[in-house]
C-alpha positions in Angstrom: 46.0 150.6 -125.3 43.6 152.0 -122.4 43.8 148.4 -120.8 47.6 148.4 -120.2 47.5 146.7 -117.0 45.2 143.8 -118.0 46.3 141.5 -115.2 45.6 143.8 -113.0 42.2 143.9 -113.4 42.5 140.0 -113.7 43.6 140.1 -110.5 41.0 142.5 -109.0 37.6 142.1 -111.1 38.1 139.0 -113.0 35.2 137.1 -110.8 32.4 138.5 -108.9 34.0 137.2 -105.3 37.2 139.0 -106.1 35.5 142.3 -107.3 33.6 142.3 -104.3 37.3 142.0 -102.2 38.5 144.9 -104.1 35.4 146.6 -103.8 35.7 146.4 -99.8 39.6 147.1 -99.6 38.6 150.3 -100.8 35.9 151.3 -98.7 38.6 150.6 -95.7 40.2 153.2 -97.5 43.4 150.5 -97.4 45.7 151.2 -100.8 42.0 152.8 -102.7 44.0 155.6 -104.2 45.7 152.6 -106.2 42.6 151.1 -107.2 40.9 154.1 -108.2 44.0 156.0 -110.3 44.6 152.2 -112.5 40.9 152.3 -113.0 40.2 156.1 -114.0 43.2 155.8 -116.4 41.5 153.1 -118.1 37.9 154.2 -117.8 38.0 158.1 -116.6 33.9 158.1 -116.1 34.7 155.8 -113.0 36.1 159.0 -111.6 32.5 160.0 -110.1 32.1 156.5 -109.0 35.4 156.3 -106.9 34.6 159.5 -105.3 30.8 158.7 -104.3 31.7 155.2 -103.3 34.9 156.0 -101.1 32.4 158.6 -99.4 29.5 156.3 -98.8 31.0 153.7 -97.8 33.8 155.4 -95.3 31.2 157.1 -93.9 28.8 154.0 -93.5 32.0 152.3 -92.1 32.1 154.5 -89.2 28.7 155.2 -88.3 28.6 151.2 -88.2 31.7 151.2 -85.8 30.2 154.1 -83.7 27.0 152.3 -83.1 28.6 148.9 -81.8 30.6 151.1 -79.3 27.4 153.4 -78.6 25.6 150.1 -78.3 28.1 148.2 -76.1 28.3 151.7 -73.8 24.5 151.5 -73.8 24.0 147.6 -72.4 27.0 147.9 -69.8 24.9 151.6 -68.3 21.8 149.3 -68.7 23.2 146.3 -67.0 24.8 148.4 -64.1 21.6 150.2 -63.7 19.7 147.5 -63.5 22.0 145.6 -60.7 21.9 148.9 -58.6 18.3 149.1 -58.6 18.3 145.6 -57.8 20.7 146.4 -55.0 18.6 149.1 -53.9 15.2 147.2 -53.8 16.6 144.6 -51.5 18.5 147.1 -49.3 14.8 148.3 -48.7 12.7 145.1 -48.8 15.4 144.2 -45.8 15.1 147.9 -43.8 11.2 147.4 -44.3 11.6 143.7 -43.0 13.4 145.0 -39.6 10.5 147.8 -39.2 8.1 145.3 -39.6 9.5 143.0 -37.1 10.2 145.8 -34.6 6.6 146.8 -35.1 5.2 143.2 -34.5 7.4 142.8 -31.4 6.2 146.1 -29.9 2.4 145.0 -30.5 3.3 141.7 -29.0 5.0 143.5 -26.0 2.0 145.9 -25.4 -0.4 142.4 -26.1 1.5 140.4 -23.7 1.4 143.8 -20.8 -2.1 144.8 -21.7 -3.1 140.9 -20.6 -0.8 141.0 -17.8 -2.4 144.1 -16.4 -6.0 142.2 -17.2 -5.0 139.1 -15.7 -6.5 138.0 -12.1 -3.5 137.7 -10.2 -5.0 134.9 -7.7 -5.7 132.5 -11.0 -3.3 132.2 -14.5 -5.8 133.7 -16.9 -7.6 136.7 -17.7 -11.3 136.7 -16.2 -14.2 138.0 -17.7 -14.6 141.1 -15.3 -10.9 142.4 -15.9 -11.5 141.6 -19.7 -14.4 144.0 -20.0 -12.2 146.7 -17.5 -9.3 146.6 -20.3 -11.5 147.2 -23.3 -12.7 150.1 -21.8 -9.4 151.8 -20.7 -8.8 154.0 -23.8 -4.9 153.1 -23.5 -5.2 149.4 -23.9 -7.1 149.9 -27.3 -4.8 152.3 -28.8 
């Protein structure tokens, strides 16, 4: 008989759940030539089957396990990216900080010796007269 190893194929295609076991033990490629020899000698059109199958499904196999690492590769250069750029932006929000405030201390400075140079000297405040003389020297305005 053609079916010589019955419990064989009670063991592997009895039930739909176990069919489907076999079915992915063999696209590991894990004991398939095995699989595929018991069920050509009983059925030799599965031949075609076996072939296409192993080949599909290998293949698919891989491509799957080559995208997880390409995707994994991807987030980690995405994620370090991201925390560098992050790095850099604060590294220059801070160096633009410190120009700003050396800016706004040097106006202050020039402020503070522009009014100085305006002020009366005989009273603590800047009078009218040396106001309107310090507006109109060129180097107090720029």
């Amino acid at each position: 008989s053609k079916y010589r190893d019955v419990e064989y194929f009670q063991i592997r295609f009895a039930v739909i759940p176990k069919a489907m076991m076999t079915c992915f033990v063999v696209m590991t490629l894990e004991g398939w030539p095995e699989v595929a020899d018991r069920c050509i000698q009983a059925e030799p059109w599965l031949a075609p089957f076996f072939l296409a199958f192993v080949s599909f499904s290998s293949f698919a196999l891989v491509n799957l396990v080559t995208a997880i690492v390409v995707d994994a590769t991807l987030s980690l250069t995405h994620k370090h990216l991201k925390d560098s750029v992050d790095f850099d932006l604060m590294t220059r929000d801070a160096a633009l900080q410190e120009v700003q405030d050396a800016i706004i201390a040097q106006l202050r400075g020039e402020r503070r010796r522009a009014f100085r140079d305006m002020a009366d000297h005989t009273t603590r405040g800047v009078d009218m007269h040396g106001f309107a003389l310090a507006m109109a020297d060129q180097a107090v305005l720029e």
